[in-house]
C-alpha positions as a Markdown table, in Angstrom:
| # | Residue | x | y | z |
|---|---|---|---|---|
| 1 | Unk | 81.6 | 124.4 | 134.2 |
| 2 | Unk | 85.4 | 125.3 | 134.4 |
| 3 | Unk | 87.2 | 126.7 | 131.7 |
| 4 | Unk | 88.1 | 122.8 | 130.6 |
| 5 | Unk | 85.1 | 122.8 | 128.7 |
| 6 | Unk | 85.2 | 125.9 | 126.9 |
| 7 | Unk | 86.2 | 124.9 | 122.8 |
| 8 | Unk | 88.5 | 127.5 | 121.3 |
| 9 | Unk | 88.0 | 126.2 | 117.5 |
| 10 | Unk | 88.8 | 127.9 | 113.9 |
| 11 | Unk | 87.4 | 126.5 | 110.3 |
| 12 | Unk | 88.7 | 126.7 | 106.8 |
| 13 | Unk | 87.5 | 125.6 | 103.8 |
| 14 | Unk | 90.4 | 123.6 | 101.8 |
| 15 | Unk | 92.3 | 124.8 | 99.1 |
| 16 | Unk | 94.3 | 121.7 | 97.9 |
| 17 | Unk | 95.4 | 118.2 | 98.3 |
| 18 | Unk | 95.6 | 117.3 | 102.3 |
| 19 | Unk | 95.0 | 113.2 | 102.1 |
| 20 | Unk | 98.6 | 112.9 | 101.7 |
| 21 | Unk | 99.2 | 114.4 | 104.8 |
| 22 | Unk | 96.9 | 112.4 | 106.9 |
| 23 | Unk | 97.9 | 109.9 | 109.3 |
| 24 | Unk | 94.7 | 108.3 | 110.5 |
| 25 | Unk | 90.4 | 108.6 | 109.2 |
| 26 | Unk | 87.0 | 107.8 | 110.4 |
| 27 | Unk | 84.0 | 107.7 | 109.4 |
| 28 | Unk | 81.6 | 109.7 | 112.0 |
| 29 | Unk | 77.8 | 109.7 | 111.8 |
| 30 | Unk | 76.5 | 111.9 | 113.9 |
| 31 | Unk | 72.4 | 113.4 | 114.6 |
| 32 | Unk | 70.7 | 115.8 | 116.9 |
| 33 | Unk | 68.3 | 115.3 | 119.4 |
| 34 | Unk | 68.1 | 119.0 | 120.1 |
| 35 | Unk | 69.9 | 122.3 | 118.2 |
| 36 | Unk | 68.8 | 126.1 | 118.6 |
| 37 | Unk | 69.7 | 129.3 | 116.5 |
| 38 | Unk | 71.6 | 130.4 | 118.8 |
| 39 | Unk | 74.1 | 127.6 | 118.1 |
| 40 | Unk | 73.2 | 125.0 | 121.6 |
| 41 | Unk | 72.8 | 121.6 | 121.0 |
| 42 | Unk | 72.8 | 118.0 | 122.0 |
| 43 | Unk | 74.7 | 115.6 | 119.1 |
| 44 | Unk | 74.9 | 112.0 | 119.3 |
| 45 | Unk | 78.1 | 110.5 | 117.3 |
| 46 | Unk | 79.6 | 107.5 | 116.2 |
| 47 | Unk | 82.9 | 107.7 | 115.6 |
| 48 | Unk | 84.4 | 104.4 | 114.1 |
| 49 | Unk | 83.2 | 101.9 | 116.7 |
| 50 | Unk | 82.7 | 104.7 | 119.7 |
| 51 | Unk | 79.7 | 106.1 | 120.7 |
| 52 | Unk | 79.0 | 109.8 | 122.2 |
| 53 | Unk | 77.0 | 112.5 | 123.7 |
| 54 | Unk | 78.2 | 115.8 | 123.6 |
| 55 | Unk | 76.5 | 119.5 | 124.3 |
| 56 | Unk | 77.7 | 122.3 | 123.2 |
| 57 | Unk | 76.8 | 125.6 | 124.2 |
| 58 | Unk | 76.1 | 128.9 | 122.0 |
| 59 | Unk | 79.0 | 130.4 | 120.2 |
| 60 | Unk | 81.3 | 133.7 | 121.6 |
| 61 | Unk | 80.9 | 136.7 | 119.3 |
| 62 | Unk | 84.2 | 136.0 | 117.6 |
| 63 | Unk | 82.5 | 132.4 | 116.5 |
| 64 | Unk | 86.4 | 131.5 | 118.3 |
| 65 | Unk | 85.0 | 129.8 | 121.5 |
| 66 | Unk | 82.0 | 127.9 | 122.6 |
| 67 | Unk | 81.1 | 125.6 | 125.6 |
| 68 | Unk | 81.5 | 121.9 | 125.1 |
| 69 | Unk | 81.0 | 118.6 | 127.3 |
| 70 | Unk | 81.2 | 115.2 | 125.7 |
| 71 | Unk | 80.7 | 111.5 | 126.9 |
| 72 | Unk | 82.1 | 108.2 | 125.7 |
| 73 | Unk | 78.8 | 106.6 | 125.5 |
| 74 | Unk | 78.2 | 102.4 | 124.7 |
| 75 | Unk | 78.2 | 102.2 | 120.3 |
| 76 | Unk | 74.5 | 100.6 | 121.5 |
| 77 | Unk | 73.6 | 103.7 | 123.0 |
| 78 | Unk | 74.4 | 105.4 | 120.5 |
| 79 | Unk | 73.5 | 103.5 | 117.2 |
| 80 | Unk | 69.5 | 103.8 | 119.9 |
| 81 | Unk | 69.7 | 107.3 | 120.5 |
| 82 | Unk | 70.3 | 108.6 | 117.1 |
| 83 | Unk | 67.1 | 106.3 | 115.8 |
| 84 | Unk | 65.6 | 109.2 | 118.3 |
| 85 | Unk | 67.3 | 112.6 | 116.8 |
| 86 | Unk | 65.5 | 115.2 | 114.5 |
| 87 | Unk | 65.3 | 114.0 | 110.6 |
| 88 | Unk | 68.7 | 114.1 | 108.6 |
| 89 | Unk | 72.1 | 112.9 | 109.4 |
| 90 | Unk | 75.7 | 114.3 | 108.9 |
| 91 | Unk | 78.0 | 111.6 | 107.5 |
| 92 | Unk | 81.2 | 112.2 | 106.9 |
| 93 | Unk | 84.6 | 110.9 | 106.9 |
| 94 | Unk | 87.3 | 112.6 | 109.3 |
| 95 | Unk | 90.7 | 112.5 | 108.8 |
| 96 | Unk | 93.8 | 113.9 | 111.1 |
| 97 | Unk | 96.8 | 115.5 | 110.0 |
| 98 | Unk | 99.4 | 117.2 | 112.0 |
| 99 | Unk | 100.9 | 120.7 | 111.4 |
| 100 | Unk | 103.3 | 122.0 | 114.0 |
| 101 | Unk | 102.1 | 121.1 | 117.5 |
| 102 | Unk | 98.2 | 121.0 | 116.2 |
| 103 | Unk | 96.3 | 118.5 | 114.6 |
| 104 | Unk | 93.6 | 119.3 | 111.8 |
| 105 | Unk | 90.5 | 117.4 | 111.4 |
| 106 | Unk | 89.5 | 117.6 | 107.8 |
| 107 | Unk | 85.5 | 116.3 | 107.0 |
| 108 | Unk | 84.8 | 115.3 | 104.1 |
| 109 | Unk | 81.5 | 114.9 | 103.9 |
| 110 | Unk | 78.9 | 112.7 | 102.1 |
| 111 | Unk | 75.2 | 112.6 | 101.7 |
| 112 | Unk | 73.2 | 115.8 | 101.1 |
| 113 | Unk | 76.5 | 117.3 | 102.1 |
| 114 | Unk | 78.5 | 116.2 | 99.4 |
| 115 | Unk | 81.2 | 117.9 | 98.3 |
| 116 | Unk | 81.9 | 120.3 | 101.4 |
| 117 | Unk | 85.8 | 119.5 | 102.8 |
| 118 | Unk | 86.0 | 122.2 | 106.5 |
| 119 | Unk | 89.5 | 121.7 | 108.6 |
| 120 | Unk | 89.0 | 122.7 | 112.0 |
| 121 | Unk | 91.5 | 123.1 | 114.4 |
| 122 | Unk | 90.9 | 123.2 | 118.3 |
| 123 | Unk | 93.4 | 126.1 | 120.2 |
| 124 | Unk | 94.1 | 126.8 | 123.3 |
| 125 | Unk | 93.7 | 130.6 | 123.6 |
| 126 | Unk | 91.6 | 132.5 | 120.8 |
| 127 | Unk | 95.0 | 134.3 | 119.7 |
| 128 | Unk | 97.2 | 131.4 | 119.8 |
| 129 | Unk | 99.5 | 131.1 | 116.6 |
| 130 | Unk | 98.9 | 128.2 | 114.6 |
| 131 | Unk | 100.1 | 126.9 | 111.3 |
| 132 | Unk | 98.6 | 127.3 | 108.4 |
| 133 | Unk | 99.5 | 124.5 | 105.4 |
| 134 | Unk | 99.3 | 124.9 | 102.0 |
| 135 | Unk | 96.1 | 123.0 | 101.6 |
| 136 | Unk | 94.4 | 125.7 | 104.1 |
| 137 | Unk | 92.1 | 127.8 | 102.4 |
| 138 | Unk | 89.6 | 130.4 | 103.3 |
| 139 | Unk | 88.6 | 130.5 | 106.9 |
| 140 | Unk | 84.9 | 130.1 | 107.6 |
| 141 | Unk | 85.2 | 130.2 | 111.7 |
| 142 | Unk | 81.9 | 131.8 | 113.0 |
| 143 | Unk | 80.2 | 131.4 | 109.5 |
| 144 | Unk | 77.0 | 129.6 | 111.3 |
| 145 | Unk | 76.5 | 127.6 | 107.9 |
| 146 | Unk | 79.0 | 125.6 | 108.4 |
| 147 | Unk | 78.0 | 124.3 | 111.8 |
| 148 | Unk | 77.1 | 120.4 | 111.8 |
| 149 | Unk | 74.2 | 121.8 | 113.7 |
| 150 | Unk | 73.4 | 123.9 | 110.6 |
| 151 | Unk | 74.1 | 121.6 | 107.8 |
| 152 | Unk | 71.4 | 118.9 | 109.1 |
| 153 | Unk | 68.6 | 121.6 | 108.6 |
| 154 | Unk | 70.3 | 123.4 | 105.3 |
| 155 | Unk | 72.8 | 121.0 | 103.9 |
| 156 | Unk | 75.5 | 122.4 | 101.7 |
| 157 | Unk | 73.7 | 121.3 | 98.3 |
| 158 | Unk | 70.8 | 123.7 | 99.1 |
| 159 | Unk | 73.2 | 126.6 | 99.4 |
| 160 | Unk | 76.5 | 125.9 | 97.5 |
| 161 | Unk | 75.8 | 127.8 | 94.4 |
| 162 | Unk | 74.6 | 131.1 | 96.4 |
């Protein structure tokens, strides 16, 4: 477990129009067949015709960093395994937009988590500069709500108004 599969990541809510500025989407569907409160888990994904496994470890005190390994797995293996993940589903559609030498994935998701939009964007040092568009709004990173992991056990319509 090198430091290859350590995830340096940072969220943000969105403050304006970014579709514009995207060059490619998909739609993910994702479950979990095991998540903990102290942020581990095992997700299974599809992501436009590609299946994967991927576990993540528990979150750095900044929220900034967190162990990750993933797996292209067969889309049969997938669409199988997530028939045997814990009940609800995130389904979303991801797009990818480029700013500087990054790229932002923006989910827009659907379902019981309707009308949450969270950019993410993966760095390679927890102090490495970034930019920050127009359409960035207020930064969520550590904010354990906001984890996938999170939003299948308390999705954002049990908690937006709070």
């Amino acid at each position: 477990m090198g430091s290859e599969n350590i995830e340096i990541e940072r969220k943000f809510l969105i403050a304006g129009d970014f579709k514009s500025h995207a060059y490619k989407s998909d739609r993910v569907v994702q479950g979990y067949m095991a998540s903990s409160t102290g942020g581990r888990s095992v997700r299974i994904r599809i992501k436009g015709d590609k299946g994967f496994i991927t576990i993540k470890g528990g979150s750095s005190d900044s929220g900034l960093s967190r162990f990750e390994w993933e797996k292209e797995i067969s889309l049969q293996d997938a669409e199988e395994l997530l028939q045997l993940c814990d009940p609800g589903v995130i389904d979303k559609v991801r797009y990818l937009i480029k700013a500087g030498k990054h790229t932002y994935e923006v989910d827009v998701f659907h379902g019981d988590n309707e009308g949450l939009v969270v950019a993410e964007i993966e760095l390679e040092s927890e102090d490495e500069p970034f930019e920050k568009p127009s359409w960035l709004g207020e930064e969520v990173t550590g904010d354990k709500r906001y984890y996938n992991s999170h939003l299948v056990k308390s999705p954002y319509k049990m908690w937006k108004s709070e």
